[in-house]
N, C-alpha and C positions, 0 to 999 in steps of 0.2 A: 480632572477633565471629565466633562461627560461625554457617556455614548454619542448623545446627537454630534457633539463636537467636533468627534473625530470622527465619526461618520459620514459629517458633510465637509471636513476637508479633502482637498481634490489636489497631486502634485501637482505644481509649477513652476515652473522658472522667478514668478514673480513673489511667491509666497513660501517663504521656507518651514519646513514642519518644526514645531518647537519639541524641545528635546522630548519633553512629558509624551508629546504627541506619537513620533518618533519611534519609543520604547514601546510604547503600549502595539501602533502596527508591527513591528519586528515581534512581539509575544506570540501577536495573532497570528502573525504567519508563520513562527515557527511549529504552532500549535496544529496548526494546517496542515504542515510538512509532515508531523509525526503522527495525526490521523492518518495520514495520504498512504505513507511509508507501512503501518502497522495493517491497512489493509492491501494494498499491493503484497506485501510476505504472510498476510495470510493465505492469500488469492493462489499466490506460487506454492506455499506449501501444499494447498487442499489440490491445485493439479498435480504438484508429484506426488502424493498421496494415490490419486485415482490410475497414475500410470503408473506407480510401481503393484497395487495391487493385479493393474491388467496383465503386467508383463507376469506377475506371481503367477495367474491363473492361465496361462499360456504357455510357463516353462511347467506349470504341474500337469496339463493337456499334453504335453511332448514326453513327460516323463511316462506320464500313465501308459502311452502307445508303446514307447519303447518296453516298458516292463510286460506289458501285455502283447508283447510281439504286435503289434499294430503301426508299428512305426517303422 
């Protein structure tokens, strides 16, 4: 099947996707899913990344006072 084929079919009631057709959208959109997925957990990692570095340099800010009597 080519590209344009399945390109320009469109769901309906009246037209059923043939199986070939079918597989090839399910590929794509799982393919979708796991781009989609790999950058959402990267996105979440790089913010806890930047909030536990904040909270590091906040609990060493608290530690420094207290060891320097400043706290």
């Amino acid at each position: 099947m080519s590209e344009k084929e399945l390109n320009s079919y469109r769901f309906s009631p009246f037209q059923e996707p043939t199986d070939e057709m079918l597989s090839q959208i399910m590929k794509e959109v799982a393919e979708e899913a796991r781009i989609s997925n790999r950058r959402a957990t990267e996105a979440y990692l790089a913010a806890m990344l930047r909030d536990i570095a904040i909270k590091q340099a906040r609990w060493a800010e608290q530690i420094n006072r207290v060891v320097h009597g400043r706290g």
